[in-house]
BAVO-625436 format. One record per residue (C-alpha): residue in three letters; x negated, y negated, z. Coordinates in nm, 4 decimals. Example, Ala and Ser with C-alpha at 12.3 -4.5 7.8 and 13.67 -1.06 7.14 Angstrom:
+-----+----------+----------+----------+
| res |     east |    north |       up |
+-----+----------+----------+----------+
| ALA |  -1.2300 |   0.4500 |   0.7800 |
| SER |  -1.3670 |   0.1060 |   0.7140 |
+-----+----------+----------+----------+
END
This chain:
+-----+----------+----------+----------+
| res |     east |    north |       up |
+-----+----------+----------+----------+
| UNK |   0.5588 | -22.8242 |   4.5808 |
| UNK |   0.6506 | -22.5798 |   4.8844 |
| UNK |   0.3855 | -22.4365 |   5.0447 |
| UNK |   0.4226 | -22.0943 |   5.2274 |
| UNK |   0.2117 | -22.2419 |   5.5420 |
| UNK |   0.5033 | -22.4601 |   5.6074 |
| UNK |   0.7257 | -22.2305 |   5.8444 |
| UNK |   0.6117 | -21.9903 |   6.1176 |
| UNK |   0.4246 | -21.6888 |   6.0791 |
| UNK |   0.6442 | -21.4057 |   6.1360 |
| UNK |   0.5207 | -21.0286 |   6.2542 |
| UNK |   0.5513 | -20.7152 |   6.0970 |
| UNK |   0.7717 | -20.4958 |   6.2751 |
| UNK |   0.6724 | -20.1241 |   6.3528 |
| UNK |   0.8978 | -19.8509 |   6.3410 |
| UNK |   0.9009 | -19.4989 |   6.3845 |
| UNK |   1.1092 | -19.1861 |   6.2734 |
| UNK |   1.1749 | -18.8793 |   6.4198 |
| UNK |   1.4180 | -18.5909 |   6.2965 |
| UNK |   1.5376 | -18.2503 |   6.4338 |
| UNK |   1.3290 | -18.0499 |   6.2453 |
| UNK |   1.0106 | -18.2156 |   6.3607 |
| UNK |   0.8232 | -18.5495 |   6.4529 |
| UNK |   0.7314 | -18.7943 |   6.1810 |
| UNK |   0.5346 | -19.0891 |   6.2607 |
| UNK |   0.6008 | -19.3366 |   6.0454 |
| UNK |   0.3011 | -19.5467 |   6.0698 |
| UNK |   0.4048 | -19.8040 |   5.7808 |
| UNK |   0.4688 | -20.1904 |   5.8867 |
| UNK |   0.8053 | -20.3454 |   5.7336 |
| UNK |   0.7643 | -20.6010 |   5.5391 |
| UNK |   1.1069 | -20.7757 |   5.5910 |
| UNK |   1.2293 | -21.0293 |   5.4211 |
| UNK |   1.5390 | -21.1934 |   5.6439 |
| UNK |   1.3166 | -21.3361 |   5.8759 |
| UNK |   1.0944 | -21.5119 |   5.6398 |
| UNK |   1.3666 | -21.6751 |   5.4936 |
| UNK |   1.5394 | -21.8295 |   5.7480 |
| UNK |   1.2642 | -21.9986 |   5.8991 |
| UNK |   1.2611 | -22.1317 |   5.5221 |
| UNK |   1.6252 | -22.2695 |   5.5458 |
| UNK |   1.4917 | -22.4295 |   5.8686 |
| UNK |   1.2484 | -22.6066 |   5.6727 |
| UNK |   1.5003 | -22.7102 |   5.4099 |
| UNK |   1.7722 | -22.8213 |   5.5818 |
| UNK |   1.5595 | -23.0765 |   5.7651 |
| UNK |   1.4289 | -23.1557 |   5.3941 |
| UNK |   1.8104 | -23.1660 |   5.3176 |
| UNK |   1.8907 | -23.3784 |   5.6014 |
| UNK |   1.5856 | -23.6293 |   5.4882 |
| UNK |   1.7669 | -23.6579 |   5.1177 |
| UNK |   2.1470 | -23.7018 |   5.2454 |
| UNK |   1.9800 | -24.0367 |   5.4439 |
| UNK |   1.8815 | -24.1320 |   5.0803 |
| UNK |   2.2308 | -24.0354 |   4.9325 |
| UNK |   2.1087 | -23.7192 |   4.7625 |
| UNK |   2.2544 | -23.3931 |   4.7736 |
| UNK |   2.0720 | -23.1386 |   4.6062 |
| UNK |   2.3194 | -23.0092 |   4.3127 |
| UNK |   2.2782 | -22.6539 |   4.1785 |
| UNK |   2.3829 | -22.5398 |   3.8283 |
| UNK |   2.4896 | -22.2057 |   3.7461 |
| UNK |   2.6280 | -22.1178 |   3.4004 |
| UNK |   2.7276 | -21.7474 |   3.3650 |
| UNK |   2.8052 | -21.6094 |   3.0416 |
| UNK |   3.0079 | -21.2489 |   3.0381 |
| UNK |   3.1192 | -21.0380 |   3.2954 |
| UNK |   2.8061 | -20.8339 |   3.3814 |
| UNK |   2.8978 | -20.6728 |   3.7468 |
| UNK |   2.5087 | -20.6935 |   3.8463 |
| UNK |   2.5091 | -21.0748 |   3.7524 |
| UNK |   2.8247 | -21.1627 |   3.8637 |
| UNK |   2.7193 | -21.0385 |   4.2337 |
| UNK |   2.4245 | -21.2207 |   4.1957 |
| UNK |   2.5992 | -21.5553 |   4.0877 |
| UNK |   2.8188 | -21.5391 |   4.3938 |
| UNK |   2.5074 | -21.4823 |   4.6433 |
| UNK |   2.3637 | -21.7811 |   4.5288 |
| UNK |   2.6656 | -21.9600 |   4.5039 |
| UNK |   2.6981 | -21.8834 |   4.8607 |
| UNK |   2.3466 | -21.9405 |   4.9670 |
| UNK |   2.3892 | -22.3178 |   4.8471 |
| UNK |   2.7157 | -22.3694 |   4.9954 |
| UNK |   2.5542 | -22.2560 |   5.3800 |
| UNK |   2.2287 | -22.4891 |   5.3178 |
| UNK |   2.4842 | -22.7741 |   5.2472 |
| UNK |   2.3733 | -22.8061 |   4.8665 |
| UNK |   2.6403 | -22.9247 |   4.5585 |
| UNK |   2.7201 | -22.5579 |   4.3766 |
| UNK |   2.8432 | -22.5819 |   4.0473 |
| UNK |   2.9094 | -22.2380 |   3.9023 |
| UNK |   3.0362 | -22.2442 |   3.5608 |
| UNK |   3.1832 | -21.8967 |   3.3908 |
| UNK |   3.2073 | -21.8980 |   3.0173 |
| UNK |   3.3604 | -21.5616 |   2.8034 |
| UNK |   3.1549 | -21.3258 |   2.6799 |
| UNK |   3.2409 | -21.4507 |   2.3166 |
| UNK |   3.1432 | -21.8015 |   2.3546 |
| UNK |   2.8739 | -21.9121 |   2.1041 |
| UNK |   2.5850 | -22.0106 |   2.1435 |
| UNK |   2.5955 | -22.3679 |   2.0342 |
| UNK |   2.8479 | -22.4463 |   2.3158 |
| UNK |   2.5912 | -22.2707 |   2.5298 |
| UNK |   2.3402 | -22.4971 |   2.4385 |
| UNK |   2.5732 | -22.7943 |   2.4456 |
| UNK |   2.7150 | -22.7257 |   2.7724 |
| UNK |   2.2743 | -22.7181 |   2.8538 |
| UNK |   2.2849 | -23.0652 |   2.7163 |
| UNK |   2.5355 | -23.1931 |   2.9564 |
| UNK |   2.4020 | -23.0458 |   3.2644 |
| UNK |   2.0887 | -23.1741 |   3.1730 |
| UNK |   2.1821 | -23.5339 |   3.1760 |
| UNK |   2.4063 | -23.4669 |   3.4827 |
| UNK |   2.2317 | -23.6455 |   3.7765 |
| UNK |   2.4065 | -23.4695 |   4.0268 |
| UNK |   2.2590 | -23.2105 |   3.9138 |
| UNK |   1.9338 | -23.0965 |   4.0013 |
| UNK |   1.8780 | -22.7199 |   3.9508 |
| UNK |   1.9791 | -22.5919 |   3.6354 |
| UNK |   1.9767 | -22.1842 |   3.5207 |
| UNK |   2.1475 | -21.9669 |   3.2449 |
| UNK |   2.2002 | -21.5909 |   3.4284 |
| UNK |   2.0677 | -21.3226 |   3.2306 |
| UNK |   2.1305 | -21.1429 |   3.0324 |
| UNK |   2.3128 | -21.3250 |   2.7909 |
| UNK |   2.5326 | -21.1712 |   2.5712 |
| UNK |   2.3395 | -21.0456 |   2.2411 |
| UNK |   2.4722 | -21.2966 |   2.0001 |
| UNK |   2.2675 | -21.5889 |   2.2067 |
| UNK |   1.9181 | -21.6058 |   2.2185 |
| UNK |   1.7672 | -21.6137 |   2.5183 |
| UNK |   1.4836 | -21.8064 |   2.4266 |
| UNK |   1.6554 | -22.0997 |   2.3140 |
| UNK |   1.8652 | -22.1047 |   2.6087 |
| UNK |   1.4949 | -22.1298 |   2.8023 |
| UNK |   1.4018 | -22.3447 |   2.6074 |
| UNK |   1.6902 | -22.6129 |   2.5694 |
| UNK |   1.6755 | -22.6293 |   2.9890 |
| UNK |   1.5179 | -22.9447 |   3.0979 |
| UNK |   1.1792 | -22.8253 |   3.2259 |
| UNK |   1.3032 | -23.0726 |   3.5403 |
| UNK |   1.5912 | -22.8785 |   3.6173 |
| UNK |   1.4362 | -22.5526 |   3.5048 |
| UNK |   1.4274 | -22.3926 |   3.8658 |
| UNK |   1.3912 | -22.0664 |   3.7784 |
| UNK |   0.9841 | -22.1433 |   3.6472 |
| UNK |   1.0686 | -21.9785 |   3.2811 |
| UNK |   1.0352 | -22.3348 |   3.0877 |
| UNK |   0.7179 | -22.2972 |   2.8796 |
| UNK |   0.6193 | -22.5566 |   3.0209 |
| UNK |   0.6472 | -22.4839 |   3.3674 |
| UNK |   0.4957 | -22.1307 |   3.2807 |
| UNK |   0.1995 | -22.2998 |   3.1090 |
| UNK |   0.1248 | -22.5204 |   3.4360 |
| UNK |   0.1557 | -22.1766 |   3.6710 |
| UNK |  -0.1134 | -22.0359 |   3.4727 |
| UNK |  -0.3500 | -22.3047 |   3.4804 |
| UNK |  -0.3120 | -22.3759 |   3.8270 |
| UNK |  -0.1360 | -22.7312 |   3.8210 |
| UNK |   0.1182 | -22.7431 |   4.1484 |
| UNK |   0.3349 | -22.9960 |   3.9707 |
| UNK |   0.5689 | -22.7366 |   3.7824 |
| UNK |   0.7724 | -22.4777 |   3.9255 |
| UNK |   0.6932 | -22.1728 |   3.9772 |
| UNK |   0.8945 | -21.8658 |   3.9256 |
| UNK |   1.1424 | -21.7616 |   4.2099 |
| UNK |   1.0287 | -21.3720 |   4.2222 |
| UNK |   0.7044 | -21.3897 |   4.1873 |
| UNK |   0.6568 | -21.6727 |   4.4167 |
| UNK |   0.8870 | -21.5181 |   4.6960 |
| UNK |   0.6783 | -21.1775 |   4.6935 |
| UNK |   0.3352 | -21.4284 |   4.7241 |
| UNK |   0.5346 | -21.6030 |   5.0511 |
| UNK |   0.6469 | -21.3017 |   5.2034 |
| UNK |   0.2876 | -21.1547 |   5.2207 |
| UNK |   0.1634 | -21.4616 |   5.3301 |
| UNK |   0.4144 | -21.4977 |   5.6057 |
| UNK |   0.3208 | -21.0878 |   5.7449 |
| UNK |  -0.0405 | -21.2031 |   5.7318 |
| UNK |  -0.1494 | -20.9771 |   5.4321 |
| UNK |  -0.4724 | -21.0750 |   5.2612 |
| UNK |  -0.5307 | -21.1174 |   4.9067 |
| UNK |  -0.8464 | -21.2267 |   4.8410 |
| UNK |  -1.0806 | -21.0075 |   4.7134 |
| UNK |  -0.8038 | -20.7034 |   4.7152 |
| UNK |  -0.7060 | -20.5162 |   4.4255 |
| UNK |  -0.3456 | -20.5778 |   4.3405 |
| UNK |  -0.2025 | -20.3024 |   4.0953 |
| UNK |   0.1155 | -20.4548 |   3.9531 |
| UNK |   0.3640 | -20.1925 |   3.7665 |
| UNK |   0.5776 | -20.3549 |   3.4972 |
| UNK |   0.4689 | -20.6584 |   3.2812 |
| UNK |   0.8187 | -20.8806 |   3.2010 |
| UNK |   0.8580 | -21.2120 |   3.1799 |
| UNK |   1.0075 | -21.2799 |   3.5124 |
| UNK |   0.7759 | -21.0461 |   3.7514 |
| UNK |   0.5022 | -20.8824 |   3.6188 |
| UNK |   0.3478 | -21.1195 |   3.3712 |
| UNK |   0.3778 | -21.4339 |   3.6388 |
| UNK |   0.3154 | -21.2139 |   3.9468 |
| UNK |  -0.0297 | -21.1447 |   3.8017 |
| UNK |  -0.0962 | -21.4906 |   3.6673 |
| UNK |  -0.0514 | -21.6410 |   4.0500 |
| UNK |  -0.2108 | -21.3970 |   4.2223 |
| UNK |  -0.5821 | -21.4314 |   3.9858 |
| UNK |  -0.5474 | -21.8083 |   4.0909 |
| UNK |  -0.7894 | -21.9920 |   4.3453 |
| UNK |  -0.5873 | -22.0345 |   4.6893 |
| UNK |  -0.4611 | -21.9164 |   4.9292 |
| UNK |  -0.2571 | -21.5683 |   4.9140 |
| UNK |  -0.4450 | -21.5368 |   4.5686 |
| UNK |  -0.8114 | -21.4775 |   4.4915 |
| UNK |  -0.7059 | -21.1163 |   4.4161 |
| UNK |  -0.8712 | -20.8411 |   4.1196 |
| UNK |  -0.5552 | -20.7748 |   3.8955 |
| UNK |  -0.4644 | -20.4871 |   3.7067 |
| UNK |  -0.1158 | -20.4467 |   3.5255 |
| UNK |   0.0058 | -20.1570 |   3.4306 |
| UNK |   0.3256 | -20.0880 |   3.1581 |
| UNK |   0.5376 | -19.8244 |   2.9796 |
| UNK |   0.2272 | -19.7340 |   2.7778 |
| UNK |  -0.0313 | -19.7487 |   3.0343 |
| UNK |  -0.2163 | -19.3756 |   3.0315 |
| UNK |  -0.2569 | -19.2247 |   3.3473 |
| UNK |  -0.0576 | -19.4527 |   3.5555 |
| UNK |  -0.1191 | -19.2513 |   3.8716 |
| UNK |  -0.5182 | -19.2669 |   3.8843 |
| UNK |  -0.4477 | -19.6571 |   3.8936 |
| UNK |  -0.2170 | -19.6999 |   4.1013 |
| UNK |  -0.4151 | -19.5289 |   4.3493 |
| UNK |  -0.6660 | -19.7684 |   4.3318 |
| UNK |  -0.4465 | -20.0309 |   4.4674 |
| UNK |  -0.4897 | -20.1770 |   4.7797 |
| UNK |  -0.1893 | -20.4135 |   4.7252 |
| UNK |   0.0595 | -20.1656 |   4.4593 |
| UNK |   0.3824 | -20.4465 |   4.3762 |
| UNK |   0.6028 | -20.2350 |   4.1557 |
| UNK |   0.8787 | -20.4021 |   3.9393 |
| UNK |   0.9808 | -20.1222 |   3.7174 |
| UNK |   1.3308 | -20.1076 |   3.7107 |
| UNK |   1.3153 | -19.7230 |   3.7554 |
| UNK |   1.4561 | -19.5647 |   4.0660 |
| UNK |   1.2249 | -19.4083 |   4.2765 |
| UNK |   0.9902 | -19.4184 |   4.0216 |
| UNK |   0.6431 | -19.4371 |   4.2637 |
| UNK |   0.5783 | -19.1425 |   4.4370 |
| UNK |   0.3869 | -19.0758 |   4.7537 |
| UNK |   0.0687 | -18.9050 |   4.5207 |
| UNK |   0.0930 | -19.2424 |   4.3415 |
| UNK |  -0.0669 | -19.4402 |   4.6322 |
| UNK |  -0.3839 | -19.4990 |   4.8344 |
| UNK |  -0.3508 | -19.3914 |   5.1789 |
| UNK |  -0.2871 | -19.7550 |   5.3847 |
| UNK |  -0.2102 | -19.9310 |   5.0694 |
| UNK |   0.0193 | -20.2078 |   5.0762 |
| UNK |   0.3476 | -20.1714 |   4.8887 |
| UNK |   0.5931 | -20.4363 |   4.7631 |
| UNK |   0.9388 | -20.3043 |   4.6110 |
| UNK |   1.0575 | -20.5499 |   4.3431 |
| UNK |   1.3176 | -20.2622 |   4.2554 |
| UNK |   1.6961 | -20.2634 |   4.3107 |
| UNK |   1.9162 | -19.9801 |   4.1518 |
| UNK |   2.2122 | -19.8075 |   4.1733 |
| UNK |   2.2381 | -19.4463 |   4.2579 |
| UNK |   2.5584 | -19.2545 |   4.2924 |
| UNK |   2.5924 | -19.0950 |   4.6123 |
| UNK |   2.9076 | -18.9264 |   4.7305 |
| UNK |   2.8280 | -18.9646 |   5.1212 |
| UNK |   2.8805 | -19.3356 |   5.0537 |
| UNK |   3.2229 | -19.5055 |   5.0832 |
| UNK |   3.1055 | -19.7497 |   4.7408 |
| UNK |   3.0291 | -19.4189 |   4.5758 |
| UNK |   2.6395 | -19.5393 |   4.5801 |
| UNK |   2.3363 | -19.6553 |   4.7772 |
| UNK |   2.0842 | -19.9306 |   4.6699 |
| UNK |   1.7299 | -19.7892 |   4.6244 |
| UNK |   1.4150 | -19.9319 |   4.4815 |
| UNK |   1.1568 | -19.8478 |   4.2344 |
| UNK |   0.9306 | -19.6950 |   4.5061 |
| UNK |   1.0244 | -19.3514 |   4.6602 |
| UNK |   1.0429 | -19.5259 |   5.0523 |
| UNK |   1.0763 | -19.2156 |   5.2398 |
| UNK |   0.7784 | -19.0512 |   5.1025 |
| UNK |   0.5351 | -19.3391 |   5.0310 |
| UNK |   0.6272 | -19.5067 |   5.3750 |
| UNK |   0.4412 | -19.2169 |   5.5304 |
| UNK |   0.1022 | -19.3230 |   5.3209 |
| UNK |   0.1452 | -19.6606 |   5.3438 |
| UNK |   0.0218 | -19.9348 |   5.5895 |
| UNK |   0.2937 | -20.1781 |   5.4993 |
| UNK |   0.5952 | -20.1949 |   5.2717 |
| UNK |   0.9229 | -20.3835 |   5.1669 |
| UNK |   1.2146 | -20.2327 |   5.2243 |
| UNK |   1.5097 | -20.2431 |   4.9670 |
| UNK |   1.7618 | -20.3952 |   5.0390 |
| UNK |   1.5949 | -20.6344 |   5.2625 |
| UNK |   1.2954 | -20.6831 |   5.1181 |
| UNK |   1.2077 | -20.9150 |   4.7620 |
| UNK |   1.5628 | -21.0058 |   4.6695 |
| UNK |   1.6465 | -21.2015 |   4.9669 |
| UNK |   1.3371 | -21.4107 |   4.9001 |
| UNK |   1.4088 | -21.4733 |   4.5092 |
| UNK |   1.7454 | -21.6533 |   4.6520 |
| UNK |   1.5164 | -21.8430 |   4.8614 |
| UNK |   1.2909 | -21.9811 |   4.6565 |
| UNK |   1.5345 | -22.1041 |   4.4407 |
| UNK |   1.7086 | -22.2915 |   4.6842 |
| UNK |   1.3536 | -22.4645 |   4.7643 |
| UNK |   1.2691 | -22.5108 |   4.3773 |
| UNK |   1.5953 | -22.7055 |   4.3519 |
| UNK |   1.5280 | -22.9045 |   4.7012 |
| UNK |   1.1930 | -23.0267 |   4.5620 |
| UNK |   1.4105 | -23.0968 |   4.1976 |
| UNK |   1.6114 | -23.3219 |   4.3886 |
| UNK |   1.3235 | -23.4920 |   4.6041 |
| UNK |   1.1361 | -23.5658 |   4.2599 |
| UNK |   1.4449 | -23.7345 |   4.1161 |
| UNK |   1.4899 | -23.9766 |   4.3789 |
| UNK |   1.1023 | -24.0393 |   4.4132 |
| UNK |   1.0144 | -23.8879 |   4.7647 |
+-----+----------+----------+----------+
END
């Protein structure tokens, strides 16, 4: 199982703002995610290396299903991310229309594939497929993406032989890595899916390190989100709201994680949008003592972890 201790401890970096109309100080660290994870591809190409002397190369598995524009840029990043680390990518692009049993039998094959080490469906599926069965047909070997009930089941009860989910496990590293401590902290966690909130909480209540926190989660229904949030010392907000956390949302010198990633149209730009995240940045960056920025932040380090979840795949099949 990949530790976080393995690679270098990287430092925040410090900046600071200052317009026309005035001085502003921003006082909040960036918590940056490119340089935490190339000291991780460091690590795994030397763990690559170590396999090709064995006559392994880790294989990767991508089957997308549809023509969503989100997943399809997605797809390609990861695509690409493999290809650079010197992996096997197989990306496999089905029709929007194809059913579900050749879904599930195309699962089948990838499953027995030993080539193939890594194995994920993109979601969302089309609505004709459930997504459940899809999960659950993926060998909970090959299930790099931690959403196997089985694999879930082992996160929660602490056992380090599963694998754990690439989101929620990249946000634990990259706090780690900018020396932020956990233990003992209350971590305020806004949204409660399947693929963030529910596992983010779930590691973070463990024993060890970059854990050991108080965890509150907070939802769609959740009454007075504000006078929690405000109580966090470590706020991780996964959303999928733009801008949704304001600046009166957060403790002054709280630490702020940005799962979000959203479009918003904006005429200035030559794409006709700009990237934001589910925290306000401009305003709570002010209040904060730390925070991710988006882009730059989380998603580069869901990519990552993959790429190590399939590495150790391929390093249990061949027994090392």
């Amino acid at each position: 199982m990949f530790r976080a201790r393995e690679a270098p401890f990287r430092k925040f970096k410090i900046i600071h703002l200052h317009f026309l109309s005035g001085t502003i100080h921003m006082t909040a660290k960036l918590i940056e995610g490119n340089a935490v994870a190339e000291a991780i591809r460091k690590d795994l190409r030397e763990r690559i290396s170590d396999l090709s002397k064995k006559g392994v190369r880790p294989g990767l598995a991508v089957i997308m299903v549809g023509d969503d524009p989100g997943s399809a840029v997605y797809v390609r990043m990861k695509e690409k991310e493999c290809i650079d680390l010197g992996m096997r990518s197989k990306t496999i692009r089905l029709p929007a229309d194809t059913s579900e049993a050749k879904l599930l039998g195309l699962i089948d094959e990838l499953n027995a594939d030993k080539l193939i080490h890594g194995l994920l469906v993109q979601m969302p599926v089309p609505k004709h497929i459930d997504p459940r069965k899809v999960i659950m047909r993926i060998s909970p070997e090959k299930d790099v993406d931690g959403f196997h009930p089985v694999n879930v089941g082992k996160m929660l009860i602490g056992e380090t032989d599963g694998f754990l989910p690439c989101t929620p496990h990249g946000i634990q590293v990259l706090m780690e890595r900018h020396g932020i401590e956990t233990s003992g902290r209350h971590v305020v966690i806004c949204g409660r899916s399947n693929i963030v909130g529910k596992p983010m909480a779930a590691l973070l209540m463990q024993k060890g390190k970059c854990a050991d926190a108080t965890v509150t989660v907070c939802h769609s229904r959740t009454r007075d989100m504000p006078s929690i949030t405000r109580q966090a010392d470590i706020l991780i907000v996964a959303m999928g709201a733009p801008n949704f956390i304001k600046a009166d949302m957060v403790k002054e010198g709280a630490v702020v994680i940005d799962v979000g990633m959203n479009r918003v149209a904006d005429d200035t730009s030559p794409k006709g949008y700009r990237l934001v995240g589910d925290v306000d940045f401009e305003a709570v960056s002010k209040k904060a003592s730390a925070i991710t920025p988006v882009p730059g932040g989380v998603g580069i380090m869901t990519r990552i972890i993959l790429m190590v979840n399939t590495v150790t795949a391929a390093e249990r099949a061949k027994g090392g």
